[in-house]
C-alpha positions in Angstrom: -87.5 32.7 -92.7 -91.1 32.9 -92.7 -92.3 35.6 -90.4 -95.6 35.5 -91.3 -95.9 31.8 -91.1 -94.4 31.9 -87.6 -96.8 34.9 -86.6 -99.7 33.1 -87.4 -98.8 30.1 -85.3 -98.2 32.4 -82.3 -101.9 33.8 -82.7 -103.0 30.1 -83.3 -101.1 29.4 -79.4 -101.8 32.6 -77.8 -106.1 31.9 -78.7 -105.5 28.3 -77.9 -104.6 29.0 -74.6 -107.7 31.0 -73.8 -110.1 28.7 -75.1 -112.9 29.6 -73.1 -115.4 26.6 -73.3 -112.5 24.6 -72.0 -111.4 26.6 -69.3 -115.1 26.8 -68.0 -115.5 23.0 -68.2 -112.2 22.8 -66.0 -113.6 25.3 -63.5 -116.9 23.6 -63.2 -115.6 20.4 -62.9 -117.8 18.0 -60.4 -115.6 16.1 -57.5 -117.5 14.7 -54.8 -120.7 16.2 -55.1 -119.4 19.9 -55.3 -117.3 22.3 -56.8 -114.1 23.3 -55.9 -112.5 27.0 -56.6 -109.7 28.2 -54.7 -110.6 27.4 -51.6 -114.2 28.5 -51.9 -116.3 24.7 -51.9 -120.0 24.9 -53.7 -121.9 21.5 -52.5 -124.4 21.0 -55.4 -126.7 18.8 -52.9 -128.0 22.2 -51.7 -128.8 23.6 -54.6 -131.9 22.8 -56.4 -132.1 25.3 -59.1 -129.0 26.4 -61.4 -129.3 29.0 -64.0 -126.9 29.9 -66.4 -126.7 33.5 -67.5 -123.9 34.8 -69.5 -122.8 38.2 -71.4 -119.9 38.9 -73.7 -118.5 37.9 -76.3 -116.9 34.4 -75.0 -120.5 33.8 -73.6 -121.4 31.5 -75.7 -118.6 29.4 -75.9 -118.4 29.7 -71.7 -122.0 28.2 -71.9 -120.6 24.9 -74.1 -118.1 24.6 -71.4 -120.2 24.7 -68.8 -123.4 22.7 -70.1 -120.5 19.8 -70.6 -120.5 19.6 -67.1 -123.6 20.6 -65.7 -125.5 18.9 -68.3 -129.2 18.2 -67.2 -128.5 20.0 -63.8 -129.5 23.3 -65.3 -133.2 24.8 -64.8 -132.7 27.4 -67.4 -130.1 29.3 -69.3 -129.6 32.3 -71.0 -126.5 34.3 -72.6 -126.1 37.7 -74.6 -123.3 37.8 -77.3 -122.3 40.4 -79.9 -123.4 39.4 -83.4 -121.9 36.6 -84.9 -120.5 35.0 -81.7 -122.8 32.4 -81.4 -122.2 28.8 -80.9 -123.7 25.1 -82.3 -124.6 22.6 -80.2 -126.0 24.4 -76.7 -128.8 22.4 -75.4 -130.6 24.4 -72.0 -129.1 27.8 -72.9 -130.6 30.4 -75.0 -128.2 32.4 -77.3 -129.1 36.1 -77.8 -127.2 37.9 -80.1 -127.0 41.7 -79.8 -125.2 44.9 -80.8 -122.0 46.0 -79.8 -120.4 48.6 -79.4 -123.5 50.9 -79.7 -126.1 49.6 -78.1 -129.7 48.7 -79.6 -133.4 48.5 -78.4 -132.7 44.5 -78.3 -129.7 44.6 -75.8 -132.0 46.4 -73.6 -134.8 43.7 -73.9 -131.9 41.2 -73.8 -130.8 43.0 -69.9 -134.2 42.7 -68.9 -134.4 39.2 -69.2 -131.2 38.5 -67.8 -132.3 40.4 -65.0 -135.7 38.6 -65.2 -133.8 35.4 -64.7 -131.8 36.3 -61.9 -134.5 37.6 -59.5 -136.1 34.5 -60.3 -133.4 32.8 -58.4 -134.2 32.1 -54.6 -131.8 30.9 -51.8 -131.8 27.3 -52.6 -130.7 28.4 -55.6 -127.6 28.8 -58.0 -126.7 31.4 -60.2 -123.6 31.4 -62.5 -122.7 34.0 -64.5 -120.4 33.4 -67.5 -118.4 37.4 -68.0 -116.3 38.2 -70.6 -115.9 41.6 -72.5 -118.2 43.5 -74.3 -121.1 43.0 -71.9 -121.7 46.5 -70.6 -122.9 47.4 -74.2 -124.5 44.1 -74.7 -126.2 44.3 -72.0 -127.6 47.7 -71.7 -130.3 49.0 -69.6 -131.1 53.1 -69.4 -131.1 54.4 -65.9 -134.3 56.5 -65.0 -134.2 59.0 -67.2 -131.8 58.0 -69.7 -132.5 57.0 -73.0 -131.1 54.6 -75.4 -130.2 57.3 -77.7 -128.5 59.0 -74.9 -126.5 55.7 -73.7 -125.3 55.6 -77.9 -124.3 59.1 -77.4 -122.3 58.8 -74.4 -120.7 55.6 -75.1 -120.0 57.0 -78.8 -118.3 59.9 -77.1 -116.2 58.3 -75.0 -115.0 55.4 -77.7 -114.0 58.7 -79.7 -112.3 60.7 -76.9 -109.3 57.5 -76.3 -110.4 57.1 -72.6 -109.5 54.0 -70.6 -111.8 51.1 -70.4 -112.0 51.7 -66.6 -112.5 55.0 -67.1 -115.7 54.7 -69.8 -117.1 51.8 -67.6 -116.7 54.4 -64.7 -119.6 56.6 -66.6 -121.6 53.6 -67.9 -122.2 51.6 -64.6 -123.9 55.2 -63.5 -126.0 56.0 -66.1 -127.5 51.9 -66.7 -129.0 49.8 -64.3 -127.2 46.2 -64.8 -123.0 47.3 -64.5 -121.8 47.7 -60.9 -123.0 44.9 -58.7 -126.9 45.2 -60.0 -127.0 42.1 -61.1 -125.8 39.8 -58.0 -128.2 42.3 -55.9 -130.6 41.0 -58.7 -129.8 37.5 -57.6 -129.2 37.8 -53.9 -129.9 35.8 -51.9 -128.9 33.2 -54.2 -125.3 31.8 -54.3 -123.8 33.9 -57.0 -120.8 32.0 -58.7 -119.0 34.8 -61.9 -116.8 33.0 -64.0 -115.1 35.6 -65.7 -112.6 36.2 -68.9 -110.7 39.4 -68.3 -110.5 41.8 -71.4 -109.0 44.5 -68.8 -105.5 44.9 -68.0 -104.6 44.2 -64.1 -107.9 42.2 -63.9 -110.2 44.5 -62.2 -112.9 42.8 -61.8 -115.5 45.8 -61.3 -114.0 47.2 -64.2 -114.6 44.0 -66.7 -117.6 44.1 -68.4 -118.4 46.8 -66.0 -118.0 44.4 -63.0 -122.2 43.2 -63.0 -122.0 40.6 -60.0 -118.7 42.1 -58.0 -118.9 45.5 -55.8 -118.3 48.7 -57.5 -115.4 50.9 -56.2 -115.6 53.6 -58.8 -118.5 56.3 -57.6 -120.8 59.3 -59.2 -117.8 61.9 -59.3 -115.7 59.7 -60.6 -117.5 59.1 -63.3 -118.4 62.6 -64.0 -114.7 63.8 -63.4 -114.8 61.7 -66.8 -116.5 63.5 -68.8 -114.1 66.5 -67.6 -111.5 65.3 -68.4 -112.2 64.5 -71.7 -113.7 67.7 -72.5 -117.3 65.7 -73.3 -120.5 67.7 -72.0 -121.1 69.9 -74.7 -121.7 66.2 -76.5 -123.9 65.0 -74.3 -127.4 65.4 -73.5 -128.1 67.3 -70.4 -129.8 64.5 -68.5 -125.8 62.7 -68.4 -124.3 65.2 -66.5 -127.5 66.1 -64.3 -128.0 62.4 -63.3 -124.0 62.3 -61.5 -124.9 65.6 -60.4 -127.5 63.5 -58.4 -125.8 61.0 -57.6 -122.7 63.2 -56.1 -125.5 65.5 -54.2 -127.1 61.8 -52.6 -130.5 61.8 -54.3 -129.6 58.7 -56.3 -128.5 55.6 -54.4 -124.7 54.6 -55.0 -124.1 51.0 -57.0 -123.7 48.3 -54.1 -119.8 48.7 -52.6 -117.6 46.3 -50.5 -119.5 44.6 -47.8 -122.7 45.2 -49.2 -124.8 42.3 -47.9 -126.1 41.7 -51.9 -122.2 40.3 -52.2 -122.9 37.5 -49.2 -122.8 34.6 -50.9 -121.4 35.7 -54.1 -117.6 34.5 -55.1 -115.9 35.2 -58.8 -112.9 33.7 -60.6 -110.8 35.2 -63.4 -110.2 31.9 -65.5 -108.6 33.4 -68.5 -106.6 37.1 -68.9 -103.9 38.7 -71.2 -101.7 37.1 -69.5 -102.1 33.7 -70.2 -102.4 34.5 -73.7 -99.3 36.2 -73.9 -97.4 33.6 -71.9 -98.5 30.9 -74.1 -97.4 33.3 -77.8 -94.2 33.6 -75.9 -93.7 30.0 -75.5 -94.9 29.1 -79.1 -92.2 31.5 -80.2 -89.5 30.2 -78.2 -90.7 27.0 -79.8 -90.0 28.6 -83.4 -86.4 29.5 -82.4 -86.8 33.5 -81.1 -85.2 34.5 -78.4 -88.1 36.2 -76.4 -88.0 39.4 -74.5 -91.7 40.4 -72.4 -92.5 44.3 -72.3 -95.2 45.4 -69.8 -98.2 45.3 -70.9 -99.0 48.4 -73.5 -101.2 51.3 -72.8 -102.0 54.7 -74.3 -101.8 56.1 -77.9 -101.5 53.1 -80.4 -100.0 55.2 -82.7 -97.6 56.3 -80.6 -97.1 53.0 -79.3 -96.5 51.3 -82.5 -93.9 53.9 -83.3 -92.1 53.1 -80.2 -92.2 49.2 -81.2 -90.8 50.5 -84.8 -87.6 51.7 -83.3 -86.8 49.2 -81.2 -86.7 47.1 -84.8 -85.2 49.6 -86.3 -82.0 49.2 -83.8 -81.9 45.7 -84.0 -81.2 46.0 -88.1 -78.4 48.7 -87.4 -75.8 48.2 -90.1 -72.7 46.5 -88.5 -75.2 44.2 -86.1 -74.5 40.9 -87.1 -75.5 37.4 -85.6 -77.8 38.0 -83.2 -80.3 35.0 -82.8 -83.8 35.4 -84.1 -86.2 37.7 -81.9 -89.2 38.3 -81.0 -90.5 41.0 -78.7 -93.6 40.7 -77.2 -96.6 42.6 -75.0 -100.1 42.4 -74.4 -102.3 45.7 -73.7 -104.9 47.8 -74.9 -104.3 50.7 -76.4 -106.3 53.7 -77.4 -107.3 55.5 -80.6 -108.6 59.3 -80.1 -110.7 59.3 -83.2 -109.4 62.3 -84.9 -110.9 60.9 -88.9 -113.5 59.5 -90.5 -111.6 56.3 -91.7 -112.4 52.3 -90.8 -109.6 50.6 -88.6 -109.1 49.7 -84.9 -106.3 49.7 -82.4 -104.1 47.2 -83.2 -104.5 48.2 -86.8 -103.5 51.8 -85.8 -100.9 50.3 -83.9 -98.9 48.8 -87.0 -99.8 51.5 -89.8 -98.0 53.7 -87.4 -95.0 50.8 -86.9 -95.0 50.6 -90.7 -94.5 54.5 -91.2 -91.1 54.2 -89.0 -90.0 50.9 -90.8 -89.4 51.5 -94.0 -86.5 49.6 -95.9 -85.6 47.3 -93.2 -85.5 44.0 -94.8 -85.4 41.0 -92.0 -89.0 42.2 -89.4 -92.3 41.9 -88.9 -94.4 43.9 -87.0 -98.3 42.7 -85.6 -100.9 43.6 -83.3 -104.4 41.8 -83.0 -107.5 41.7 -81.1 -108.1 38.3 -79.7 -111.9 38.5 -79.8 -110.9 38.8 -83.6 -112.5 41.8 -84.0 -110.0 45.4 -84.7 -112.5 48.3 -84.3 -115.8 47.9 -85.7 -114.3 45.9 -88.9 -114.1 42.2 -89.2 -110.1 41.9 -89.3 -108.0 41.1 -85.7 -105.1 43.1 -86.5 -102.3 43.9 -89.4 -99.1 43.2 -90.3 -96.6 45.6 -91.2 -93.3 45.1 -92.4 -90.4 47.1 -94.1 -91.9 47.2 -97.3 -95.9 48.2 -96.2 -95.0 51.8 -97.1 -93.6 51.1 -100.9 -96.6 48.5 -101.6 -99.2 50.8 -100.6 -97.6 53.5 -102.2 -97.3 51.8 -105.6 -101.4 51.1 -104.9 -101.9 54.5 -104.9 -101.9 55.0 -100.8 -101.1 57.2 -98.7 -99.9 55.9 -95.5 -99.3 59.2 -93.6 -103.3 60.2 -95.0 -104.9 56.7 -93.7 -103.0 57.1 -90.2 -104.2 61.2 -89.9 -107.6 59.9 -90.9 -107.7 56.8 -88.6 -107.8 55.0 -91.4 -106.0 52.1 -91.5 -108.2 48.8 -92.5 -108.5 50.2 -96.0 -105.0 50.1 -96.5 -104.1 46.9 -95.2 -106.9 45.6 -96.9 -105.9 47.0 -100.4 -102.2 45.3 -99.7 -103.7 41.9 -97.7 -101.7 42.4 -95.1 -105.0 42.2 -92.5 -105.0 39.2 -89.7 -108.9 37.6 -89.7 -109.6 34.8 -87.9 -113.4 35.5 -87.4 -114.5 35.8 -84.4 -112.7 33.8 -82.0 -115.2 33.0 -79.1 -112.9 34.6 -76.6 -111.7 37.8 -75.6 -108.5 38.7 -73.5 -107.3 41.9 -75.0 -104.5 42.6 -77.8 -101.6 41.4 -77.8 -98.4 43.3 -80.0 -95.3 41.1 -81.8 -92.2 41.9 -83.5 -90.3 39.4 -84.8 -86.4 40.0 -86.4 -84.0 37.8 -88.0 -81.0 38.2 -89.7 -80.4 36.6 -92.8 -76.5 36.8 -92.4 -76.1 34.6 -88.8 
């Protein structure tokens, strides 16, 4: 059986289904002069002006979607993407590419004209903003006080220290000026319409992308309770600490909460998550033949999570287990990596070096986890595969496996055996998603 084969055409599904541009075009579609979205009904005859402003790294490809429908409708567009996730054929929207995950001196001159754009807006007018992960790096803009460096630093420290997305968006939307509702107060009194594509798990939406046109529930101790509980101020420049310090003590306002007038005439719409992604690999691989059990979504230590999926295969391939249908277990998630090396790799990379090192010698599975932005970590590869043989081929290379997983350095090692998953980037941006498939030769 091919495993690798099949994997591949469960990634080619799960992407499919969160194809951004075409879920955008299907949530801007035009009936009867307006809009409809869940019961919220946006008559076009009243507005006179649209703009289009987008961040992320399905921005771009959002922005296709949506100029497919607007068409000559909009007055001017503009969206920020990570290097490399650009688009052809956009014809009234600017493409801006900038860096992720530290930030640069061009994602803060890319914020300021985003922000530029939106307070341009007027009541008579339209904004939509096209969300998707990776924006509260891409679009970056210091607080008072903060510099750029400083922003690298803290978001350098966090990445490092294996805390939650919500957690490090927590810190970020109180040390920048754009995360946490900034940019619908930007735009108010505008209609605000946020098309988003979740990259957080449960669909928070002021937690994606740091939540820029939605109110912000997470506050100035929270965020500093952060950077206790990951042990972080002796990393960080003074000025981090002393600014939440503020903002506890009320000399620095709050980012705009629920009810906040700014959120009047604002409405947003998750069109694509982890879910859908995962539901549509699940189907492809009942398609192939598996018989498909769903975990809940996976959190935490990728490491330790890729062990955990090890020995689930490993009990399936018990000796005396016999004709049991083709398998395939399957979850979505984001796990974590506390950077403990110097090495190259990501998550979902982490996630099957660690599978492979409890895997050795089974014969009949095939373990995978990739990014579906199609980037693992700041390398070019989605994911890995890692099989019952991974530890013998990088062995006979001259590998350690153990050494690349202490060092976090796992995209060397799958490189040296091919065993990486690269799509390139992908245009879209939903999470990870995790995969073991198991057959048995013998049934």
């Amino acid at each position: 059986m091919d495993l690798r084969g099949h994997a591949m055409k469960i990634i080619e599904a799960a992407l499919a289904a969160v194809e951004p541009g075409k879920l955008t075009r299907q949530a801007l579609a035009v009936s009867g002069g307006g809009i409809d979205l869940d019961g919220y009904r946006l008559d076009l005859s009243r507005v006179r002006d649209i703009y289009l402003l987008g961040m992320g790294k399905a921005a771009a490809t959002m922005a296709r979607g949506a100029e497919s429908v607007l068409k000559g409708r909009i007055s001017a567009g503009l969206v920020v993407v990570k290097d490399g996730y650009g688009v052809p054929g956009l014809k009234f929207t600017e493409v801006v590419e900038a860096a992720h995950p530290l930030p640069e001196e061009r994602n803060i001159a890319a914020a300021r004209r985003v922000l530029e754009l939106a307070e341009r807006a007027d009541e008579d007018s339209l904004v939509i903003f096209l969300v998707s992960g990776g924006s509260s790096a891409l679009l970056t803009l210091p607080a008072p006080g903060v510099s750029l460096e400083d922003l690298r630093r803290v978001t350098e420290a966090l990445l490092k220290s294996g805390a939650a997305i919500g957690e490090i968006n927590a810190v970020r939307k109180h040390i920048t000026g754009v995360g946490g509702g900034r940019l619908a107060a930007a735009a108010a009194p505008a209609r605000v319409l946020t098309l988003i594509v979740s990259d957080v798990i449960g669909d928070r939406l002021d937690v994606i992308a740091s939540g820029p046109t939605v109110p912000d529930r997470s506050t100035f101790a929270e965020a500093l309770a952060v950077l206790r509980k990951y042990n972080l101020f002796d990393e960080l420049p003074e000025i981090i600490p002393a600014r939440l310090q503020q903002g506890i003590a009320g000399t620095i306002d709050e980012t705009p909460k629920p009810g906040d007038p700014v959120f009047a005439r604002a409405h947003a719409r998750i069109i694509a998550s982890n879910r859908n992604a995962v539901d549509a690999a699940a189907r492809a691989a009942g398609g192939l033949g598996y018989e498909v059990t769903r975990m809940k979504p996976l959190l935490g230590e990728a490491r330790v999570r890729g062990k955990e999926f090890a020995e689930l295969v490993r009990r399936q391939e018990e000796p005396g287990k016999h004709g049991f249908r083709p398998a395939c277990v399957i979850a979505g998630g984001e796990t974590t990596v506390a950077v403990r090396g110097p090495g190259a790799g990501g998550r979902a990379q982490e996630f099957a070096l660690a599978a492979a090192l409890e895997m050795e010698g089974l014969r009949n599975s095939l373990i995978f986890g990739f990014g579906t932005d199609g980037t693992d970590g700041p390398t070019e590869a989605a994911g890995a595969f890692a099989d019952g043989s991974t530890l013998a081929r990088a062995r006979a290379a001259g590998l350690d496996p153990a050494r690349h997983l202490a060092q976090n350095d796992a995209y060397p090692l799958f490189a040296a055996l091919d065993d990486l998953i690269v799509t390139g980037p992908t245009g879209t941006n939903v999470n990870d998603i995790y995969c073991a498939l198991m057959h048995n030769p013998d049934a």
